[in-house]
Each structure stands twice: as C-alpha cells, then as structure tokens.
PQR file with spaces between the fields and no chain letter, atoms N, CA, C, O and H, PARSE charges and radii, in Angstrom:
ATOM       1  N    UNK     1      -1.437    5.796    4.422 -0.4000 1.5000
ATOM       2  CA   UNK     1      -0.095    5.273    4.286 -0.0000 2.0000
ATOM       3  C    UNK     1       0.143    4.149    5.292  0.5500 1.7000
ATOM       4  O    UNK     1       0.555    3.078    4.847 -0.5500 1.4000
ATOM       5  N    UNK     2      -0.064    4.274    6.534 -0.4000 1.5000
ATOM       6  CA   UNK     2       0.027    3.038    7.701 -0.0000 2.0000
ATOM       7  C    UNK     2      -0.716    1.937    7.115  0.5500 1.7000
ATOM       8  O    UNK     2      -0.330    0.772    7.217 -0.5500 1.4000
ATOM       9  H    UNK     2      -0.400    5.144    6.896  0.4000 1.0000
ATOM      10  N    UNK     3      -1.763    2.277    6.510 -0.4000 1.5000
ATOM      11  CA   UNK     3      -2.460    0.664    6.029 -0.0000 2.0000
ATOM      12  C    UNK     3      -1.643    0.511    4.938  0.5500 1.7000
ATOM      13  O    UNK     3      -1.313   -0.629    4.609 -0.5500 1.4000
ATOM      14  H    UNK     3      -2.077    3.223    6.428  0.4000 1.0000
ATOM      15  N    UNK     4      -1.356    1.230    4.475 -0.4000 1.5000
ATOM      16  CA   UNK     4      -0.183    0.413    2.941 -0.0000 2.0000
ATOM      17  C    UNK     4       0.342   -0.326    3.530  0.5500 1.7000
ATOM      18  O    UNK     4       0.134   -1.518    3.299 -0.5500 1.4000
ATOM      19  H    UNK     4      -1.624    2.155    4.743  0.4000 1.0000
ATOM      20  N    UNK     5       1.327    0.111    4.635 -0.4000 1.5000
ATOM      21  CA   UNK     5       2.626   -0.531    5.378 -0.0000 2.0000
ATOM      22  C    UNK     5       2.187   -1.905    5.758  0.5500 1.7000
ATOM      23  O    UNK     5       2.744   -2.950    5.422 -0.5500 1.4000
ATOM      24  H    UNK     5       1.495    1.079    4.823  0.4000 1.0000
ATOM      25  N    UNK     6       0.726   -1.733    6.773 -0.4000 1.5000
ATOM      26  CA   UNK     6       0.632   -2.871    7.276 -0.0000 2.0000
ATOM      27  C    UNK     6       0.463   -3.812    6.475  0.5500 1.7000
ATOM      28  O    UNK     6       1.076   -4.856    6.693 -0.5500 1.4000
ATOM      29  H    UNK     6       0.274   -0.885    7.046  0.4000 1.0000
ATOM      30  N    UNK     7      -0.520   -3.703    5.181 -0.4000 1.5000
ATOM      31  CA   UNK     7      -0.933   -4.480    4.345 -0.0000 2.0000
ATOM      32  C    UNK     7       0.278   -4.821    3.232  0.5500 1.7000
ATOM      33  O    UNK     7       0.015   -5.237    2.104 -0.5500 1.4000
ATOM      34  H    UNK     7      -1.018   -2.855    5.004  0.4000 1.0000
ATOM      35  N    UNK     8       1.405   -4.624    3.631 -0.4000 1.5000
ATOM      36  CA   UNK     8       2.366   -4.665    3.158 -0.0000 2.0000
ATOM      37  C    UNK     8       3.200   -5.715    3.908  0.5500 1.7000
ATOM      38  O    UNK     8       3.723   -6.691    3.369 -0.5500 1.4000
ATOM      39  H    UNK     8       1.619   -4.286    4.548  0.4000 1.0000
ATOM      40  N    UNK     9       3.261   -5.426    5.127 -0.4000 1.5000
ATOM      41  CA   UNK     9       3.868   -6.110    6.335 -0.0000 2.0000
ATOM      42  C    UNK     9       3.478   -7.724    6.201  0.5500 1.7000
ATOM      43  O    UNK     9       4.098   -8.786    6.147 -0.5500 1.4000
ATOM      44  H    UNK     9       2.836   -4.633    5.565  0.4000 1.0000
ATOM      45  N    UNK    10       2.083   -7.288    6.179 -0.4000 1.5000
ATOM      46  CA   UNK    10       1.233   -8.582    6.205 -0.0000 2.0000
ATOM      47  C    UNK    10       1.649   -9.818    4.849  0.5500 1.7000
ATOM      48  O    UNK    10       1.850  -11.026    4.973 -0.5500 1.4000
ATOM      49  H    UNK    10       1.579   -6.425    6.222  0.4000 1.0000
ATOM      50  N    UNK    11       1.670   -9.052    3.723 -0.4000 1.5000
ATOM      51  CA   UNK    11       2.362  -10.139    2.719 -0.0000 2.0000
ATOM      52  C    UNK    11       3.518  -10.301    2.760  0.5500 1.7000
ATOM      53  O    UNK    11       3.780  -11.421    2.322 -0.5500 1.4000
ATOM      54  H    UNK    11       1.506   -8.070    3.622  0.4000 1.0000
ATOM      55  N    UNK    12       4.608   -9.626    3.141 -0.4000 1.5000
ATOM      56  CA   UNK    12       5.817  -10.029    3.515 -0.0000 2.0000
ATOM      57  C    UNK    12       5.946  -11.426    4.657  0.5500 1.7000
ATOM      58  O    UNK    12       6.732  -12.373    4.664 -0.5500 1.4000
ATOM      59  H    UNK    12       4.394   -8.716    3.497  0.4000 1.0000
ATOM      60  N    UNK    13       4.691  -11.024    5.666 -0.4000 1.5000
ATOM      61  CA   UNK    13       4.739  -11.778    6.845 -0.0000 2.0000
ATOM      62  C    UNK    13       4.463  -13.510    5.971  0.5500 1.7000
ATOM      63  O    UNK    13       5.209  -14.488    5.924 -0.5500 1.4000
ATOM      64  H    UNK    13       4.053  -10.255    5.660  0.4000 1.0000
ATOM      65  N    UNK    14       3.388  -13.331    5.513 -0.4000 1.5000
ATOM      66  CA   UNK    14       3.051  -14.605    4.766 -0.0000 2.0000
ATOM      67  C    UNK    14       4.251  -15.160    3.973  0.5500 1.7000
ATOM      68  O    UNK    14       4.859  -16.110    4.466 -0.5500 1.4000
ATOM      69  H    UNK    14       2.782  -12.537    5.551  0.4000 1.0000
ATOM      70  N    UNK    15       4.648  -14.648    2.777 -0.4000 1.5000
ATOM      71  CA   UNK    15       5.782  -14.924    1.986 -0.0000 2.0000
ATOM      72  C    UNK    15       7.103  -15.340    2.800  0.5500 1.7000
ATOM      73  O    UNK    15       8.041  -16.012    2.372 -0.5500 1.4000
ATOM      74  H    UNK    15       4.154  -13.877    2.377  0.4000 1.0000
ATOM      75  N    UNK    16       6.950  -14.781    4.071 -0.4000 1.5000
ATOM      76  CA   UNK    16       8.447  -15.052    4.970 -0.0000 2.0000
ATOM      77  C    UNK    16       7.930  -16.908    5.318  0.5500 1.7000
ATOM      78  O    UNK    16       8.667  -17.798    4.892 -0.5500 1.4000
ATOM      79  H    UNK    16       6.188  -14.235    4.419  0.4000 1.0000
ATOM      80  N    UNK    17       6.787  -17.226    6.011 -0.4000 1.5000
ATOM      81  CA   UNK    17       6.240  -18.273    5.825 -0.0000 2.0000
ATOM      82  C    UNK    17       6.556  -19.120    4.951  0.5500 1.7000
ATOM      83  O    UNK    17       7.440  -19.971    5.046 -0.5500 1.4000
ATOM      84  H    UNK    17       6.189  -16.503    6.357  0.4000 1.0000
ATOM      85  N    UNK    18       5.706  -18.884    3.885 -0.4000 1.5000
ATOM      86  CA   UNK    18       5.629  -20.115    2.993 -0.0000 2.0000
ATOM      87  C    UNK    18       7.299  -20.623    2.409  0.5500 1.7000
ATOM      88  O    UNK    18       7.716  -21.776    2.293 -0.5500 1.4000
ATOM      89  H    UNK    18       4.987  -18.193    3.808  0.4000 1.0000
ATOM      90  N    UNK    19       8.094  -19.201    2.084 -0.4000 1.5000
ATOM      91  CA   UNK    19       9.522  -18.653    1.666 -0.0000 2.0000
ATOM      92  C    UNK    19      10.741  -19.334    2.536  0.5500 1.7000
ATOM      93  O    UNK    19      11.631  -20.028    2.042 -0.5500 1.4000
ATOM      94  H    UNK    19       7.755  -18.265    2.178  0.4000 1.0000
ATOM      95  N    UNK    20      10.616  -19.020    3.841 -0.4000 1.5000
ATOM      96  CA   UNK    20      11.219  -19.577    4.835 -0.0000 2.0000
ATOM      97  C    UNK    20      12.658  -17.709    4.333  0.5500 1.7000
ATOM      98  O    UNK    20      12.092  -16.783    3.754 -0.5500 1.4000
ATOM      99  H    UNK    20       9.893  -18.456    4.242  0.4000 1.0000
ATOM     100  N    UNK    21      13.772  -17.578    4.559 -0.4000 1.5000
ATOM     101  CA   UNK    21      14.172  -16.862    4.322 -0.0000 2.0000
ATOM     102  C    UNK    21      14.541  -16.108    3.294  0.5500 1.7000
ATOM     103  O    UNK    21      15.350  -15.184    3.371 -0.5500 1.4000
ATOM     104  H    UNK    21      14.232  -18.331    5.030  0.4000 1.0000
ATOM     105  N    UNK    22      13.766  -16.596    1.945 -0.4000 1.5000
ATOM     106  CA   UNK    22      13.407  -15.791    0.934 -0.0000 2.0000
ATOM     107  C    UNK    22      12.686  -14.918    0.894  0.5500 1.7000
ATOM     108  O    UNK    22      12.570  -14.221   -0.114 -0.5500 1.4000
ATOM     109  H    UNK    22      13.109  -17.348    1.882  0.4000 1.0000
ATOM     110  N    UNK    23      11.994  -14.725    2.015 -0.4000 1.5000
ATOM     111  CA   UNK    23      11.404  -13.285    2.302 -0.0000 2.0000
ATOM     112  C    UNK    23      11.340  -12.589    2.434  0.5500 1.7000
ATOM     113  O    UNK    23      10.530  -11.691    2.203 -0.5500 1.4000
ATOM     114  H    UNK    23      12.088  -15.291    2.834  0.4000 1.0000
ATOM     115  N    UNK    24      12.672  -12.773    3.125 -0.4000 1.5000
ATOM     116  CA   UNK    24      13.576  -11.531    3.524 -0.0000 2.0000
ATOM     117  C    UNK    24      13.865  -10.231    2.170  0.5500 1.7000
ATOM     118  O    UNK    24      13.909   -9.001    2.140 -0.5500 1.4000
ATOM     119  H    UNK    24      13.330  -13.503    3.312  0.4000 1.0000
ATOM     120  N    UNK    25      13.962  -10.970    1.515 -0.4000 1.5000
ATOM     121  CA   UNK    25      14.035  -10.275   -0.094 -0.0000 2.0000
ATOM     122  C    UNK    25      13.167   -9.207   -0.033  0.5500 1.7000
ATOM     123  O    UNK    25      13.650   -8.096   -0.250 -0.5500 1.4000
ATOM     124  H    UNK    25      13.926  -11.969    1.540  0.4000 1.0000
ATOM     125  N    UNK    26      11.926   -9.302    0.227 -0.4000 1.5000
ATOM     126  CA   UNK    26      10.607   -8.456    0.192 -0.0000 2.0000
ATOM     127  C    UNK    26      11.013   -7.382    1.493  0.5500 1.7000
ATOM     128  O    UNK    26      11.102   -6.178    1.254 -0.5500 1.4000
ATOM     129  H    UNK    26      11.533  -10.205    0.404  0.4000 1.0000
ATOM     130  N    UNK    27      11.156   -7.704    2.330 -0.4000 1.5000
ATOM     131  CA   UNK    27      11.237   -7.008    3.507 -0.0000 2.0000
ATOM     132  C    UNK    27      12.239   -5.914    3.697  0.5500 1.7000
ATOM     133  O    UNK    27      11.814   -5.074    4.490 -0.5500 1.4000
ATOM     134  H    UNK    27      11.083   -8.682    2.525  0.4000 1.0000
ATOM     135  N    UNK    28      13.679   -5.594    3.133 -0.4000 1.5000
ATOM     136  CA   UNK    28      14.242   -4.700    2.871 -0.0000 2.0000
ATOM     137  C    UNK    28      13.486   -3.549    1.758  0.5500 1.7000
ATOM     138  O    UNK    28      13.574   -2.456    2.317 -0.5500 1.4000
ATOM     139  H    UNK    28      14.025   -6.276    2.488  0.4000 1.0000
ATOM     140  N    UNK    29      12.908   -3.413    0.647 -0.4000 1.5000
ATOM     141  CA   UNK    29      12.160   -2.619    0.149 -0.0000 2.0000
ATOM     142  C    UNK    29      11.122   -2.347    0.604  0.5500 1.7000
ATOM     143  O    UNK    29      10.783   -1.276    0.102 -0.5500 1.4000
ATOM     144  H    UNK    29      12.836   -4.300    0.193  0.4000 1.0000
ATOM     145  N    UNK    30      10.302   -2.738    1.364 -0.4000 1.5000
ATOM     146  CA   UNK    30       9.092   -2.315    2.013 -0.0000 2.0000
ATOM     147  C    UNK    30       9.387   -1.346    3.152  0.5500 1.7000
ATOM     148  O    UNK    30       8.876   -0.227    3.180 -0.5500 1.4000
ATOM     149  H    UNK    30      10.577   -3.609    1.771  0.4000 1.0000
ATOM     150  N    UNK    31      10.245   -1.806    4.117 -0.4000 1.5000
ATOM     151  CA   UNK    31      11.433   -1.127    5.116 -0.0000 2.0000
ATOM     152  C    UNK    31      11.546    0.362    4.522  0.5500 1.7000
ATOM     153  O    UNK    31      11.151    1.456    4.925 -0.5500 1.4000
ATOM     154  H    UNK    31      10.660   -2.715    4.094  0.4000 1.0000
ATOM     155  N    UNK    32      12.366   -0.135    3.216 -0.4000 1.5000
ATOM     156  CA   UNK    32      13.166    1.211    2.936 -0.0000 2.0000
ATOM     157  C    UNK    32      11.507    2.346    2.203  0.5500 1.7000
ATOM     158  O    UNK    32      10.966    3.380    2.596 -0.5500 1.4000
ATOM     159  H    UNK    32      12.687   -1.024    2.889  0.4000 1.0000
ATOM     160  N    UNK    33      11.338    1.698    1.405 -0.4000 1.5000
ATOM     161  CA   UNK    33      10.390    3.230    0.243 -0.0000 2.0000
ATOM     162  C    UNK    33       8.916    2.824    1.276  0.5500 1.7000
ATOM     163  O    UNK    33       8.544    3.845    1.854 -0.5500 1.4000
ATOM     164  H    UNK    33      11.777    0.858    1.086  0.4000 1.0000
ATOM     165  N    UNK    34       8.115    1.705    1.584 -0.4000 1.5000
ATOM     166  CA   UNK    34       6.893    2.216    2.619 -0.0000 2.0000
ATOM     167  C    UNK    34       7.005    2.799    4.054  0.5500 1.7000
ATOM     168  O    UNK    34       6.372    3.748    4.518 -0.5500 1.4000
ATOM     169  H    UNK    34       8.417    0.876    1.115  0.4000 1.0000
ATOM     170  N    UNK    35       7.889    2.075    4.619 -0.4000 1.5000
ATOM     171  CA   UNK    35       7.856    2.445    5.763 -0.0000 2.0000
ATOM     172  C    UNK    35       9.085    4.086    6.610  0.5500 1.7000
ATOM     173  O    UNK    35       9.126    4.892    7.539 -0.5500 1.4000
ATOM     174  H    UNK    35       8.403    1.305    4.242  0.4000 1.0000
ATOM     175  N    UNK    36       9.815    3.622    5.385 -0.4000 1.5000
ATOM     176  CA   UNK    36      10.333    5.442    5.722 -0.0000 2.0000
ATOM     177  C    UNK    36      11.779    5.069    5.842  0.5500 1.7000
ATOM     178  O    UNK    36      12.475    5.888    5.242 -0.5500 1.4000
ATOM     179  H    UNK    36       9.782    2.967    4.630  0.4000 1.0000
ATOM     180  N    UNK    37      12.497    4.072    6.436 -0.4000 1.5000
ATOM     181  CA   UNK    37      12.980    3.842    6.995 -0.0000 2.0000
ATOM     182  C    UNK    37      14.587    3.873    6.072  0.5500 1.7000
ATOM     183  O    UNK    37      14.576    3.452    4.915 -0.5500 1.4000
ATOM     184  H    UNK    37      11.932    3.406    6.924  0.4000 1.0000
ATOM     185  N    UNK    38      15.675    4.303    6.578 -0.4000 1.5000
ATOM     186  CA   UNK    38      17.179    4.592    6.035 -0.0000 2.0000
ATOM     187  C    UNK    38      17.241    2.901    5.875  0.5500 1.7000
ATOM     188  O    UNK    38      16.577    2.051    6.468 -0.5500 1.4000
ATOM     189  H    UNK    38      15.684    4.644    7.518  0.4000 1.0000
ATOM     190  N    UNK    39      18.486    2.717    4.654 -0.4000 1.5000
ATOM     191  CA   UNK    39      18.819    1.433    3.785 -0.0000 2.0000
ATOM     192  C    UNK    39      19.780    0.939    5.360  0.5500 1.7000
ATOM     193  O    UNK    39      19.802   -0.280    5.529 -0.5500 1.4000
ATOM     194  H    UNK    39      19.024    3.407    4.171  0.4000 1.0000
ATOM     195  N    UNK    40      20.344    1.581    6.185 -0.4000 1.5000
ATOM     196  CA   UNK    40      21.209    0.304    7.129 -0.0000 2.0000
ATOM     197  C    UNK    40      19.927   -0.183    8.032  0.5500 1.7000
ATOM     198  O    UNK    40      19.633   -1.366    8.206 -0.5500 1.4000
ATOM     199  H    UNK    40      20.326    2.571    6.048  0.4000 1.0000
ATOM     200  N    UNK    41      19.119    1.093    8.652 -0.4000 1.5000
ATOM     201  CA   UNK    41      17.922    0.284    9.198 -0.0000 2.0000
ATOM     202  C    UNK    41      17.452   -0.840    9.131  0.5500 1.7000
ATOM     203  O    UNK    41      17.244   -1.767    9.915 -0.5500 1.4000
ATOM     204  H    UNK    41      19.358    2.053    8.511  0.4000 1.0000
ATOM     205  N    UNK    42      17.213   -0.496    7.360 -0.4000 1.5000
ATOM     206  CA   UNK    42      16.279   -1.772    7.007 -0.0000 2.0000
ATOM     207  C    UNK    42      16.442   -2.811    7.179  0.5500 1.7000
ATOM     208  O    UNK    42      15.686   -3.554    7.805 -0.5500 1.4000
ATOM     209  H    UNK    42      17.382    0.257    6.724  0.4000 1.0000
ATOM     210  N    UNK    43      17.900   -3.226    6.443 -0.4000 1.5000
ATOM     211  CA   UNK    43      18.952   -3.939    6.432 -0.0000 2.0000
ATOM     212  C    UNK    43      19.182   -4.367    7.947  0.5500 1.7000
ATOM     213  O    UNK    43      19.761   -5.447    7.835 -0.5500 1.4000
ATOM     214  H    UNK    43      18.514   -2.622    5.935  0.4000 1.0000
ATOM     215  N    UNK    44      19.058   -4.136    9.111 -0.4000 1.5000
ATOM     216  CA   UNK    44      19.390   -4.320   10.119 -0.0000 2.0000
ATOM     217  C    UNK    44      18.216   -4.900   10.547  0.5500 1.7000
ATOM     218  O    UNK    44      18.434   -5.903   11.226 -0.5500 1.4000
ATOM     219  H    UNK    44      18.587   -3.258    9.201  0.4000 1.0000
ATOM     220  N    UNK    45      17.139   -4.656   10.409 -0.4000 1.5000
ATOM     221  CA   UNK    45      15.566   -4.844   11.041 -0.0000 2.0000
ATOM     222  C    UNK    45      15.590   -6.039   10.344  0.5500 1.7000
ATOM     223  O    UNK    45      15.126   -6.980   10.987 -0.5500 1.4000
ATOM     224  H    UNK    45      16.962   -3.841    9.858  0.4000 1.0000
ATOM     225  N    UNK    46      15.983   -6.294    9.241 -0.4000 1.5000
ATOM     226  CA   UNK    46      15.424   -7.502    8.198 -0.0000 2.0000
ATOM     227  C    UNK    46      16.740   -9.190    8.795  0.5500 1.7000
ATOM     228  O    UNK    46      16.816  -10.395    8.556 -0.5500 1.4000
ATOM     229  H    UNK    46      16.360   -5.529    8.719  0.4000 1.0000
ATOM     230  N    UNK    47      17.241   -8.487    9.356 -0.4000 1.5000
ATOM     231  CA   UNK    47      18.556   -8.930    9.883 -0.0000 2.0000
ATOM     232  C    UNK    47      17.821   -9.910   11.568  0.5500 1.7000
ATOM     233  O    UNK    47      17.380  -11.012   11.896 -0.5500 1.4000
ATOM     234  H    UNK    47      17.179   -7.508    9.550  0.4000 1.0000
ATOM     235  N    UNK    48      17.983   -9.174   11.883 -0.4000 1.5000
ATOM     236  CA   UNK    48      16.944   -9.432   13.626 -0.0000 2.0000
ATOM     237  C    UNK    48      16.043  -10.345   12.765  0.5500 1.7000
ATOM     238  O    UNK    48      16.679  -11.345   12.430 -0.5500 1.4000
ATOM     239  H    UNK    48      18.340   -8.278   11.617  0.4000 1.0000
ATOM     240  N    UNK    49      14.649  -10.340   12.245 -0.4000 1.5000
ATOM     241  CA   UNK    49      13.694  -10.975   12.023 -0.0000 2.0000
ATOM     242  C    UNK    49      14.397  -12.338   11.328  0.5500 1.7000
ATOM     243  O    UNK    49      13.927  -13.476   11.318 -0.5500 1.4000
ATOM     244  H    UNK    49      14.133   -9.528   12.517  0.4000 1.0000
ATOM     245  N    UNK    50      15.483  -11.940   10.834 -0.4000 1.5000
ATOM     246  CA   UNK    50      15.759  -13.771    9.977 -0.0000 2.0000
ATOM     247  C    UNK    50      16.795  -14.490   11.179  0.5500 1.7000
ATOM     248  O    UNK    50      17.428  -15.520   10.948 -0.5500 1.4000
ATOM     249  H    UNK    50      15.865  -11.015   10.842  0.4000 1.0000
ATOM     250  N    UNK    51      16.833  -13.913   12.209 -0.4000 1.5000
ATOM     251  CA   UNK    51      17.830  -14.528   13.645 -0.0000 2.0000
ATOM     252  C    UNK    51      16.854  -14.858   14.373  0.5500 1.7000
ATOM     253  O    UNK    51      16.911  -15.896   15.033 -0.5500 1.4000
ATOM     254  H    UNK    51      16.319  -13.077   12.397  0.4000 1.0000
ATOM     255  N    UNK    52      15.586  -13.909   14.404 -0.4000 1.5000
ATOM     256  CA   UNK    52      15.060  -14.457   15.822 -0.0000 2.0000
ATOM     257  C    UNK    52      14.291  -15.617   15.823  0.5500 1.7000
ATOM     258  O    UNK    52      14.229  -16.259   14.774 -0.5500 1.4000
ATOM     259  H    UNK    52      15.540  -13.066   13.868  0.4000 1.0000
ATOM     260  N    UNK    53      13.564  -16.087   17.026 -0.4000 1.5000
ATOM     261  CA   UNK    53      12.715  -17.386   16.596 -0.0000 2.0000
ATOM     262  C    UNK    53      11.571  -17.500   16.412  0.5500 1.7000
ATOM     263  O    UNK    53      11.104  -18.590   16.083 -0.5500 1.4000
ATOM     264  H    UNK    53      13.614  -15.566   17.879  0.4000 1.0000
C-alpha cells in the first residue's frame, strides 16, 4: 500500500508540474481513498502545497 501512495504521490508530483495548479485536482483523491486521510485533511494538505513555494 505505501508504494501505491508513493507511486501515486509521484504522478501527482509531476502533473502538479507540468499542470501548474491543476494538480491539485489529483491530489485531494489520492489524500482521501490512498493515503487514508479524512476529506478536511486532504483538503487542507492540498491547500498548504498550492501556497507554499
């Protein structure tokens, strides 16, 4: 399961790239059903990553 995530992480990471903040799109569902994580979490984590630099 951790390599799902990461290998999950990892195309999100790319797509946030090429995407610029359309990536973000990807990154709330991966959050929520791979990585375990409650819908404000996600939503919050995906939040931080499109603020920071």
């Amino acid at each position: 399961m951790t390599a799902l995530v990461i290998a999950a992480s990892l195309f999100v990471g790319v797509s946030f790239g090429i995407l610029g903040g359309g990536g973000l799109v990807l990154t709330v569902p991966v959050l929520v059903y791979l990585a375990g994580q409650g819908t404000k979490e996600a939503v919050a984590t995906s939040a931080h990553f499109s603020s920071s630099p």
